[in-house]
C-alpha positions as CSV (number, residue, x, y, z in Angstrom):
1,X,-24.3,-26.3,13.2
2,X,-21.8,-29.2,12.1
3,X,-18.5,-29.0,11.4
4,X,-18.3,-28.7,7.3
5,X,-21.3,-25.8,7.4
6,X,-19.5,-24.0,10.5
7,X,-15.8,-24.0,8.2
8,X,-18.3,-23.2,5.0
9,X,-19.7,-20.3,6.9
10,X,-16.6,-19.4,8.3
11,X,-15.1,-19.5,4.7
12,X,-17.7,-17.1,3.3
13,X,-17.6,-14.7,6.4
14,X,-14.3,-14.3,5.4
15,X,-14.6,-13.8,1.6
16,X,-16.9,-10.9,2.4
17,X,-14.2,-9.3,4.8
18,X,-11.6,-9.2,2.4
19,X,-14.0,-7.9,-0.6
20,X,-15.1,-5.3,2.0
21,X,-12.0,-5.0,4.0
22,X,-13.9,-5.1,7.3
23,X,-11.1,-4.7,9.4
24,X,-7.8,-2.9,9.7
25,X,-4.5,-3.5,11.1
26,X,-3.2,-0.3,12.7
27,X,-0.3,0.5,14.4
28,X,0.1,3.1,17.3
29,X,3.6,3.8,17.0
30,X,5.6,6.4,15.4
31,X,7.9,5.4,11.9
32,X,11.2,4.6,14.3
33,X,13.6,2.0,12.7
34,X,12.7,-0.8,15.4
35,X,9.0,-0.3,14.1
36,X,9.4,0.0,10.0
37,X,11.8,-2.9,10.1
38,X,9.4,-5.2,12.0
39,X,7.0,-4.1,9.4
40,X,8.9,-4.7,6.7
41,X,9.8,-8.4,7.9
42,X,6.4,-9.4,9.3
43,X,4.5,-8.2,6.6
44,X,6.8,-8.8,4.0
45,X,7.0,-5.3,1.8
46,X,9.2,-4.1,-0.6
47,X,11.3,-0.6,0.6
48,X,9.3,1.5,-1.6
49,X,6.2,0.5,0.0
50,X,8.0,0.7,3.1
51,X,8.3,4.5,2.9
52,X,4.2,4.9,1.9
53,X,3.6,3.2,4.9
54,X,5.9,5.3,7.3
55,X,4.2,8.4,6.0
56,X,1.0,7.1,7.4
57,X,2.0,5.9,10.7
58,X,1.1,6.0,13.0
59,X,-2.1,4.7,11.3
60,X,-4.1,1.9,9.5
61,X,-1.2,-0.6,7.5
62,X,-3.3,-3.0,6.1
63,X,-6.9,-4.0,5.7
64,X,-8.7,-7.0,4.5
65,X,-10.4,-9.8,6.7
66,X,-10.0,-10.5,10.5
67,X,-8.3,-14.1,9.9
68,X,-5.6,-12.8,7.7
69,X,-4.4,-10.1,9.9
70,X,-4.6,-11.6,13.3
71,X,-1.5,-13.3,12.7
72,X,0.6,-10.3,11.8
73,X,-0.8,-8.6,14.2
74,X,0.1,-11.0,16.8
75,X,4.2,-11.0,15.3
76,X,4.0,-7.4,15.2
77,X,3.6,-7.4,18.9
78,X,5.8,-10.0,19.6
79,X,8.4,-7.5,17.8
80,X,7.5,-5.0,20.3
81,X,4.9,-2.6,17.7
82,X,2.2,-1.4,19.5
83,X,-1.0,-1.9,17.2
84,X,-4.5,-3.6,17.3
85,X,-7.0,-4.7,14.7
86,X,-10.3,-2.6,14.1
87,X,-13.1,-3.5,13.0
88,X,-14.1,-0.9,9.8
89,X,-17.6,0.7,9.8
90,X,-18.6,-0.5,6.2
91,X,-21.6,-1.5,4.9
């Protein structure tokens, strides 16, 4: 496969993760300070949302495509949060 159809292929993998929200971006850890403040900096929500998302922790935060959580996932880590990306069973 060349290049431009590999990054085309790529491109549309990816479209039909986010429309399907193949994957998930959980986190392990309980709602502690260290852990909602990390959230709240890494992936950039507002305070309000910050209090939905500590109800469901420890749990799934986001979901949407593998390429555009990977990255959060790796900072959340960095921080110290203890979470992995999962692959959703949807068809």
């Amino acid at each position: 496969m060349t290049g431009a159809r590999r990054q085309s292929a790529d491109r549309e993998r990816a479209q039909r993760e986010r429309a399907r929200q193949s994957w998930e971006l959980v986190v392990h850890d309980e709602p502690s300070r260290a852990v909602l403040a990390a959230l709240r900096r890494v992936l950039r929500v507002k305070r309000g949302e910050l209090e939905r998302m500590a109800s469901a922790l420890p749990g799934a935060v986001r979901r949407g495509a593998h390429e555009d959580l990977a990255e959060p996932e790796a900072r959340l880590r960095e921080a110290g949060v203890r979470c992995e990306l999962r692959r959703r069973d949807v068809e």
